[in-house]
C-alpha positions as CSV (number, residue, x, y, z in Angstrom):
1,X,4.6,2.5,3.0
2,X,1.5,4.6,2.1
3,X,1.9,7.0,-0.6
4,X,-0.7,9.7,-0.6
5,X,0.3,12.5,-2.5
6,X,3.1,14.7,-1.3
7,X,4.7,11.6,0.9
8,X,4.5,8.9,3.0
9,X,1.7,8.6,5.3
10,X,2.0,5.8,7.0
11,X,4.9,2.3,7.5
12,X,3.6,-0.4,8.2
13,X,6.6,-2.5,9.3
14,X,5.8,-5.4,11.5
15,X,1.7,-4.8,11.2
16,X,-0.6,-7.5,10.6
17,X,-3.0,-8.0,7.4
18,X,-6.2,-6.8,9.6
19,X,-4.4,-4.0,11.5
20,X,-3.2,-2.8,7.7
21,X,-6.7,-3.5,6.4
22,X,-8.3,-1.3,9.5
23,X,-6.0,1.9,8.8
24,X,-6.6,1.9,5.3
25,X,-10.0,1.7,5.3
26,X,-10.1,4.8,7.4
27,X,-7.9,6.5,4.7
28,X,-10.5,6.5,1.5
29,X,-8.0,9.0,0.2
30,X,-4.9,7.0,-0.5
31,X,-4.1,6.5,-3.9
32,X,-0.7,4.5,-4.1
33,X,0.2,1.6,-1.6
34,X,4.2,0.7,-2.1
35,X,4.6,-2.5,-0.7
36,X,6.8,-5.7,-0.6
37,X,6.1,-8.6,-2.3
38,X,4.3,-10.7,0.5
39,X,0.5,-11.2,-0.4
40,X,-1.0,-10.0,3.1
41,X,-0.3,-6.4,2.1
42,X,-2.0,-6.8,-1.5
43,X,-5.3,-8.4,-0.1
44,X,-5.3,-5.5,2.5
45,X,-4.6,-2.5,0.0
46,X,-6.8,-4.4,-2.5
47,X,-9.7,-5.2,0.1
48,X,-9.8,-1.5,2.1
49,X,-8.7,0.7,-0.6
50,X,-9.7,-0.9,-4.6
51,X,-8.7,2.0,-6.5
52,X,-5.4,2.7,-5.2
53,X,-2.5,1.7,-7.6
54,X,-0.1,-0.9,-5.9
55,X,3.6,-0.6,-6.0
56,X,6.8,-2.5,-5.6
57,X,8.4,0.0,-3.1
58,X,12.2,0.7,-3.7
59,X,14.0,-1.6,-1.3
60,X,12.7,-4.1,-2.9
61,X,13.5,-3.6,-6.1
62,X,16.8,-3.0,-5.3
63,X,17.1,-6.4,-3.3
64,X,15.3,-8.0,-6.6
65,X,17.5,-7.0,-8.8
66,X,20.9,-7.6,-6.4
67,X,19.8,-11.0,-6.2
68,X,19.4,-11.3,-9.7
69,X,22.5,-9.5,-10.8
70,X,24.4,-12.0,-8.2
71,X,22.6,-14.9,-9.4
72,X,23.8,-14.9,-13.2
73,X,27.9,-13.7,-12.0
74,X,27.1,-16.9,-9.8
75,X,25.7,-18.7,-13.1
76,X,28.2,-17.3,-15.5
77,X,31.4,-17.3,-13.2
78,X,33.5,-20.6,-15.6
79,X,33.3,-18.2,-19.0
80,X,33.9,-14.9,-16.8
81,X,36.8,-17.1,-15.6
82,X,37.2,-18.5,-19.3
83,X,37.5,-15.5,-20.8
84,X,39.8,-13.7,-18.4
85,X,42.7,-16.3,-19.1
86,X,42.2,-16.4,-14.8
87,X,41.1,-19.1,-12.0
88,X,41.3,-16.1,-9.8
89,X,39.7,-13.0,-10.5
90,X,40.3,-9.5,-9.5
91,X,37.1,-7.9,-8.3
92,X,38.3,-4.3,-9.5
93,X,38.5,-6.1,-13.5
94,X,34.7,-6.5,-12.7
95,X,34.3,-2.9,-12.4
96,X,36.7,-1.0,-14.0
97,X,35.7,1.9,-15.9
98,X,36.2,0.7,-19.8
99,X,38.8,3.5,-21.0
100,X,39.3,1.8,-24.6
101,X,37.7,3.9,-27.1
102,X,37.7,7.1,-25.5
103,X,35.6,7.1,-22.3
């Protein structure tokens, strides 16, 4: 996704390195390139456009941090299980909204 000002510009879904390189080279004007994490799309945005700032773009992030988040319950499942007195656990004791205390 190319950021340029007041939204997208461009998506580059399935495009190669050179074809990303090409457009933004043609786009001097692009200031922010939100991108995934693959290194094709850096090289491009860094090669055709130097100043632009590179980002992680949100979908991304989000599947980051999922992964992450699902890693350590993974990781930390035996004290979660510890801790509940429970082998089997109740997804909604995971999420319940924490009513001790007031809120």
């Amino acid at each position: 996704m190319i950021w340029n000002g007041g939204g997208p510009s461009a998506c580059f879904q399935t495009a190669s390195r050179a074809r990303a390189q090409a457009w933004l080279s043609q786009q001097p004007q692009i200031a922010i390139v939100a991108r995934d994490r693959g290194g094709a799309y850096a090289l491009a945005a860094a090669k055709a456009v130097p100043h632009a700032v590179q980002v992680a773009d949100r979908w991304h992030l989000m599947e980051n941090a999922s992964r992450a988040f699902l890693d350590a319950v993974r990781k930390s499942m035996r004290q979660i299980r510890s801790a509940i007195g429970a082998m089997t656990i109740n997804p909604a004791l995971l999420s319940a909204r924490c009513t001790a205390g007031g809120s």
